[in-house]
C-alpha positions as CSV (number, residue, x, y, z in Angstrom):
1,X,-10.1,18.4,-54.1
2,X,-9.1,15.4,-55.0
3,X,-7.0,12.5,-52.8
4,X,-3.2,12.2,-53.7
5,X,-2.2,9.5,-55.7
6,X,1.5,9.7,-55.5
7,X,3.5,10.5,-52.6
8,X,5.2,13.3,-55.2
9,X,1.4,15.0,-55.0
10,X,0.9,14.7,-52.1
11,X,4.3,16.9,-50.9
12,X,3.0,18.9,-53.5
13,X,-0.2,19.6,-52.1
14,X,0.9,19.7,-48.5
15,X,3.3,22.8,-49.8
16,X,0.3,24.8,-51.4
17,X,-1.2,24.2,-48.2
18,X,1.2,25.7,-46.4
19,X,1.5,28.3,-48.8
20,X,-2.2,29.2,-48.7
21,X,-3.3,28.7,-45.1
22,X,0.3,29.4,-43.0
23,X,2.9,27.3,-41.2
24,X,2.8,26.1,-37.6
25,X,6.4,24.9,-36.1
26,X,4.4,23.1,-33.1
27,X,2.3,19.5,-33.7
28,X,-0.4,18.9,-36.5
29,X,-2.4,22.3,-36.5
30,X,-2.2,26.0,-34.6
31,X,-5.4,25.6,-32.0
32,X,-5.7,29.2,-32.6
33,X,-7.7,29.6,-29.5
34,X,-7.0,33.3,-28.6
35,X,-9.1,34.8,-31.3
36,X,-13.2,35.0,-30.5
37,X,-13.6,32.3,-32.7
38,X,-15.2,34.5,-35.5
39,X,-11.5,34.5,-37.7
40,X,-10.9,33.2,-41.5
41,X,-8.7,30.2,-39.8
42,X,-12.5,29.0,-37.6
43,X,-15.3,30.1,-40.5
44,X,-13.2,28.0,-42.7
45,X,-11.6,25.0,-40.6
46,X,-8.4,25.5,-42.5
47,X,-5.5,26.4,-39.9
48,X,-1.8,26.6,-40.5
49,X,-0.5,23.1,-40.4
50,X,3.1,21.7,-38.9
51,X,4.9,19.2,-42.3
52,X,2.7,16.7,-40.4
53,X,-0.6,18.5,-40.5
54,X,0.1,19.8,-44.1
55,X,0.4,16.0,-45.2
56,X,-2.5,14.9,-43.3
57,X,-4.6,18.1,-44.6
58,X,-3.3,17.1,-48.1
59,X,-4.5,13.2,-47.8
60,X,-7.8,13.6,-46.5
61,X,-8.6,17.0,-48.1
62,X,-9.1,19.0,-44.8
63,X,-7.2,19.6,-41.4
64,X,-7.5,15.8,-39.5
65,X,-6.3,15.3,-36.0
66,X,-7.4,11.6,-36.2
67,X,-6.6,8.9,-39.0
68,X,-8.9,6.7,-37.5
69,X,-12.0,7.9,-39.9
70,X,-9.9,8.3,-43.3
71,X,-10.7,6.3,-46.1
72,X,-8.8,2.9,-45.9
73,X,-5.4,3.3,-47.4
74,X,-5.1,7.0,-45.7
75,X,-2.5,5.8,-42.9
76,X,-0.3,3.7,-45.0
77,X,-0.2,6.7,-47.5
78,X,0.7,8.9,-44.9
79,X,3.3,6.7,-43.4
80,X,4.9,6.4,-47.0
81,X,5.0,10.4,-47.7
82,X,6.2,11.1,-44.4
83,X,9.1,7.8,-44.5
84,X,10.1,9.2,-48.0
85,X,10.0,13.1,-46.6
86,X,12.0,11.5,-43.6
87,X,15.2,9.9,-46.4
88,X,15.0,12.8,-48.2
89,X,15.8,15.4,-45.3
90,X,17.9,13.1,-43.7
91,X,20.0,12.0,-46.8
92,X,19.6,15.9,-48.8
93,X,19.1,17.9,-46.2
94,X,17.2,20.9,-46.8
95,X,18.0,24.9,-46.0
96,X,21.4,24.2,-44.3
97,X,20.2,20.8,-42.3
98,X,20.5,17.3,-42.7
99,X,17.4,16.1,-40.3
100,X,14.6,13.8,-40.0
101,X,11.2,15.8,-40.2
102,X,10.8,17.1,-36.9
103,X,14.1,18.5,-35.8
104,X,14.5,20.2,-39.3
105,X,11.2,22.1,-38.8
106,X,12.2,23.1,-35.3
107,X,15.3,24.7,-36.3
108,X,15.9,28.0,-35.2
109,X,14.8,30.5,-37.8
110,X,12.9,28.0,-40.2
111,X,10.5,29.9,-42.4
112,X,7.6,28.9,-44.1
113,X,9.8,29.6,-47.2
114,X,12.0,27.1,-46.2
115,X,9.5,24.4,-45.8
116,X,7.4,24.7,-48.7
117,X,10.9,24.3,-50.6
118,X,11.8,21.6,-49.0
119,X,8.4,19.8,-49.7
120,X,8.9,20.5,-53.1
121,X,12.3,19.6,-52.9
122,X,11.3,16.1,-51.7
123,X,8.2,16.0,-54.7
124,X,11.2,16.0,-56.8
125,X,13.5,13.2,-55.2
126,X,9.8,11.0,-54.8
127,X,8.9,8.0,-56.7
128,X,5.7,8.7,-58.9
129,X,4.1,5.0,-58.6
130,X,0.7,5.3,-57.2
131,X,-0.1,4.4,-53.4
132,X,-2.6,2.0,-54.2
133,X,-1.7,-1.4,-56.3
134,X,0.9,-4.1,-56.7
135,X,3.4,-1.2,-57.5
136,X,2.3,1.4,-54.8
137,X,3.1,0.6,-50.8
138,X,5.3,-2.3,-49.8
139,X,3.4,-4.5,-47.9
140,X,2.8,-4.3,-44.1
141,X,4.6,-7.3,-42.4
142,X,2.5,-8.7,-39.2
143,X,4.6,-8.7,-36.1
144,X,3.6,-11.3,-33.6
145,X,4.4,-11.4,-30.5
146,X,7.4,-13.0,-28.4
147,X,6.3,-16.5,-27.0
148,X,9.2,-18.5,-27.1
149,X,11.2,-18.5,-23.4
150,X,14.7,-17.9,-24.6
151,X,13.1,-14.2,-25.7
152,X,11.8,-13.5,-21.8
153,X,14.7,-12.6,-19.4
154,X,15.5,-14.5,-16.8
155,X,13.6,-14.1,-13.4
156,X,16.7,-13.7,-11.6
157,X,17.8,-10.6,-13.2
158,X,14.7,-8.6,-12.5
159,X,13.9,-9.6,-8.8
160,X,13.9,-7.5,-5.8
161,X,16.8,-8.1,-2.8
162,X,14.0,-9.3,0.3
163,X,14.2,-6.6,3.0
164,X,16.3,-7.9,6.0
């Protein structure tokens, strides 16, 4: 399989995922620790993924509960599918509900149907300019941290009354 380019291929990919290997409404993948380990879902590696775990799956080619060993690039990819899936649910709305990711996917009576048209529903509403390049991700902005005093609050508010 071959990484996602686009943030439209990668909701793409995350629905046939879905599709092919099942939903899960909880975080990232189903365990599916109450079988004796000699399933489909453990000979392959391939469990039913949350919209989270379907994107990750999709970016890095298998189920991944860490981004920390992905290719460089995989995070910020990630974090672009999943702010553009995020605007789209929450602008569109999807099924009935106007939601960020997780509390549309937690609704009562979600189906897998549901999701996988809503991924593709997204695809659609998705710029197509790669991930990678002067046209793909914004860049990140470096935060630094506070050090000027008028950004500390005053000791005063934050002290103790001294016990009697």
């Amino acid at each position: 399989m071959t990484r996602p380019t686009t943030i439209p291929d990668t909701l793409h990919t995350a629905a046939a995922y879905i599709t092919r290997h099942g939903w899960f409404r909880g975080y990232l993948y189903d365990a599916h620790d109450g079988c004796q380990r000699n399933c489909p879902v453990h000979r392959t590696g391939l469990y039913p993924a949350s919209i989270l775990g379907a994107v990750r799956a999709a970016l890095v080619g298998q189920p991944k509960w860490f981004l920390t060993s992905t290719p460089p690039g995989t995070a910020d990819a990630y974090a672009a599918t999943l702010d553009h899936l995020n605007h789209h649910l929450s602008s569109y709305g999807a099924a009935g509900l106007r939601a960020p990711v997780i509390p549309w996917s937690h609704a009562p009576r979600r189906t897998p149907a549901e999701v996988v048209a809503a991924l593709r529903a997204a695809a659609s509403t998705a710029p197509r300019r790669p991930f990678v390049g002067p046209a793909g991700l914004a860049p990140v902005v470096p935060l630094h941290p506070r050090t000027s005093r008028s950004d500390r609050p005053s000791a005063g508010l934050f002290t103790l009354p001294r016990p009697a």
